[in-house]
C-alpha positions as CSV (number, residue, x, y, z in Angstrom):
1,X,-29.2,-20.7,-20.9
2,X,-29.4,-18.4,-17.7
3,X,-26.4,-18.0,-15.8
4,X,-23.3,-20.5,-16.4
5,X,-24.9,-23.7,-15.7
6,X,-28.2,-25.3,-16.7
7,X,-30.3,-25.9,-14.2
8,X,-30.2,-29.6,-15.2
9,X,-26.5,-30.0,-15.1
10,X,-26.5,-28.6,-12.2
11,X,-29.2,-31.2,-10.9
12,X,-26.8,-34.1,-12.7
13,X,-23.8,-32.7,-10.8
14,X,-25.5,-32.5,-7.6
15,X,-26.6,-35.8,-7.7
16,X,-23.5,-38.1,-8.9
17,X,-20.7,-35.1,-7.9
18,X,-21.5,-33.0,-4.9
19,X,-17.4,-32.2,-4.6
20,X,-17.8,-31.5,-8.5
21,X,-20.6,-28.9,-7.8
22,X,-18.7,-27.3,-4.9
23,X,-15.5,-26.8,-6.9
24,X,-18.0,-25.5,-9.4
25,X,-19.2,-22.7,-7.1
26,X,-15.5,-21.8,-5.9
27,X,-14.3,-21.4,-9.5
28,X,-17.1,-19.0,-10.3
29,X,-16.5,-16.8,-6.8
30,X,-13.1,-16.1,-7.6
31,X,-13.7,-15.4,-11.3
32,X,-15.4,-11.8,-9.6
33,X,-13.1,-8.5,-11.1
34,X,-10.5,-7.5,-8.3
35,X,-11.2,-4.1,-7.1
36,X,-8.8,-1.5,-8.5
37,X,-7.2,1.3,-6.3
38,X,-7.1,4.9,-7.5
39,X,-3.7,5.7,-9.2
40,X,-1.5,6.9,-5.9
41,X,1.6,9.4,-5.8
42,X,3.9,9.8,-2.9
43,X,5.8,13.0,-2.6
44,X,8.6,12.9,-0.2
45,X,11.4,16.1,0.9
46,X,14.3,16.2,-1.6
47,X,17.2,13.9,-0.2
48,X,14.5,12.0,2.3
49,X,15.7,8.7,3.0
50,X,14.4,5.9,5.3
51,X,10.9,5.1,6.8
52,X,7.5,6.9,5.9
53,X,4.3,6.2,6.3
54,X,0.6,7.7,5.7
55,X,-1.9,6.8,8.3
56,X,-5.4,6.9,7.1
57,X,-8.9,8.1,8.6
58,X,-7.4,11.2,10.8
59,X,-9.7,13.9,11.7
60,X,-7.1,16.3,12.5
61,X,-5.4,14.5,9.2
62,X,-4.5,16.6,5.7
63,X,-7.5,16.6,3.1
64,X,-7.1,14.0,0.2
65,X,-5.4,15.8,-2.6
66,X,-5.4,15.0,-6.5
67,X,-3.3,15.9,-9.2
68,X,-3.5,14.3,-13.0
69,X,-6.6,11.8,-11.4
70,X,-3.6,10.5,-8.7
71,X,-4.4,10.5,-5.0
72,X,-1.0,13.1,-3.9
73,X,0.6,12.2,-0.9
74,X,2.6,15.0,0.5
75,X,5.2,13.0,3.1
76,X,6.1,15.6,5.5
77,X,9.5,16.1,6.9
78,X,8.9,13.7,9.9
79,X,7.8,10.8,7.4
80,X,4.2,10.5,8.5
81,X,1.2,11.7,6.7
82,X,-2.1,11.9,8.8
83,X,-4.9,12.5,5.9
84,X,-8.4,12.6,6.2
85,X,-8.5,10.0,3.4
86,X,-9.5,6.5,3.7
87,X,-7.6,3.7,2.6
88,X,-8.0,2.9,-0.6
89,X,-7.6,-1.0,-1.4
90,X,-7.4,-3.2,-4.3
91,X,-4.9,-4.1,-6.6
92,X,-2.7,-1.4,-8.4
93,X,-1.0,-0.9,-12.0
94,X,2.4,-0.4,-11.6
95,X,2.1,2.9,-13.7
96,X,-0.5,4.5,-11.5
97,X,1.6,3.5,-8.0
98,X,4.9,6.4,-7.9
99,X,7.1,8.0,-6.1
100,X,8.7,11.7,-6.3
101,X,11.3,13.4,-4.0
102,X,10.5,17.0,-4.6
103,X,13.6,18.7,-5.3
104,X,12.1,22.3,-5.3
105,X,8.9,23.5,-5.2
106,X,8.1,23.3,-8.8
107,X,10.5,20.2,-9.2
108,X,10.2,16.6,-8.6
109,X,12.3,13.4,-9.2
110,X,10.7,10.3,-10.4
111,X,11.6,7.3,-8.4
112,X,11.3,4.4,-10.4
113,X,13.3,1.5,-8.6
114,X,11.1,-0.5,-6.6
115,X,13.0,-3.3,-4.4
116,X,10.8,-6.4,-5.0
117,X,13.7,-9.3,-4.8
118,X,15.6,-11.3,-1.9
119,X,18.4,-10.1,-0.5
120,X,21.9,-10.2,-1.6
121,X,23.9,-8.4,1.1
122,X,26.8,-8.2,-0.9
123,X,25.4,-6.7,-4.0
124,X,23.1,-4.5,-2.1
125,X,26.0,-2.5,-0.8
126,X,27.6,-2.0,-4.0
127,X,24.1,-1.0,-5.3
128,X,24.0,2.9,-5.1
129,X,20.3,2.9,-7.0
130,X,17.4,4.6,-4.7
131,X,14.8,2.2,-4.1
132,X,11.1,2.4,-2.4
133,X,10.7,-1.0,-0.9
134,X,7.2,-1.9,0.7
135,X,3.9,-0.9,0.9
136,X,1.7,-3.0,1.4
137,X,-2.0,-1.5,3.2
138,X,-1.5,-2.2,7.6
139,X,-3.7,-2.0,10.4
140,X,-2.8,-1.5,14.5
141,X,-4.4,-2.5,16.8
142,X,-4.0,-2.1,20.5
143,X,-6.1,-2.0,23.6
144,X,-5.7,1.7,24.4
145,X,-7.1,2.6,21.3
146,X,-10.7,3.0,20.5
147,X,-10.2,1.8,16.8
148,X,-7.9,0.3,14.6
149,X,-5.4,2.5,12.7
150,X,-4.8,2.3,8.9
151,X,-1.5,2.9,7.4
152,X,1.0,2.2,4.6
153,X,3.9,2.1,4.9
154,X,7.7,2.0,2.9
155,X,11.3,2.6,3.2
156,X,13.2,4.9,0.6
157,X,16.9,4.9,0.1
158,X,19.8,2.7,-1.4
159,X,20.1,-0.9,-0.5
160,X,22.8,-0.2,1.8
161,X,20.6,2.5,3.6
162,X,17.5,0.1,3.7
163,X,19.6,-2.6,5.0
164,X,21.4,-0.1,7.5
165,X,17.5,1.1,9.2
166,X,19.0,4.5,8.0
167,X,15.6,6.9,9.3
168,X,14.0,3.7,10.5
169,X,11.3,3.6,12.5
170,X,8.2,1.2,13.0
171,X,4.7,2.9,13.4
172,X,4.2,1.7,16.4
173,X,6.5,4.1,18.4
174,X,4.7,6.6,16.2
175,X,1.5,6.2,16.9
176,X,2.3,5.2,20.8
177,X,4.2,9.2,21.2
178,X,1.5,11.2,18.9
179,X,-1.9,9.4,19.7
180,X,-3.4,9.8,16.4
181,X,-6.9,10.1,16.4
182,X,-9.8,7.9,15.7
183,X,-12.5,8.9,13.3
């Protein structure tokens, strides 16, 4: 039997089901594989804390890096990366998505926490854990620009200093005072 259905069932369906057939059809769309992002590691100054982003598809931008089969991303002091690289989009294993602070040059720090949950205010500044909280894959747009400008984006700190906007800053400002380019 080619494919999932027979052609007659299909004919059956079609005829006393149309809704049947559809629902058919929808089921076997989303039953595609989800495409799987490259494992990603973000490498930010020893004691950083707040905002940072990396804003994809720069000219001018940092060459895409690899270490251990992991895209690197080397967060500079400012928080924002520029890098050549262009987004890369999918879903992600938790393993291959992590976070360093880069404590010397040949040492970094694993951050593990992520902040996933819903706020508790008061627990959060008792809570002296460093968290990366965000990250999902952003576009901006505005009319002075000639394109659209691709970015990710997170906050890294303690509860208390997420909370806070300790470092915070929206990439709008960003991108408003430095012009990035557009590829």
């Amino acid at each position: 039997m080619p494919g999932f259905f027979s052609a007659t069932l299909i004919a059956v369906v079609r005829k006393r089901c149309p809704s049947a057939l559809f629902l058919c059809y929808l089921l076997t769309a989303c039953s595609e594989a989800v495409q799987q992002r490259e494992a990603e590691h973000y490498i930010l100054p020893a004691n950083y804390v707040g905002a940072f982003y990396v804003i994809f598809d720069q000219t001018n931008g940092e060459p895409l890096q690899y270490q251990h089969d992991a895209r690197q991303y080397q967060i500079p002091a400012n928080g924002v990366l520029l890098t050549q690289a262009k987004i890369s989009e999918g879903a992600i294993a938790a393993d291959k998505l992590r976070f360093f602070r880069q404590d010397s040059p040949e040492q970094l720090t694993d951050i593990t926490a992520r902040w996933l949950t819903s706020i508790d205010t008061e627990q959060a500044y008792q809570d002296n854990t460093t968290y990366i909280f965000g990250g999902g894959p952003s576009v901006y747009s505005s009319s002075e620009l000639k394109c659209d400008i691709y970015f990710r984006g997170f906050h890294i700190g303690t509860k208390s200093q997420i909370l806070d906007k300790v470092n915070h800053f929206d990439i709008e400002s960003f991108i408003q005072q430095n012009n990035p380019g557009c590829n």
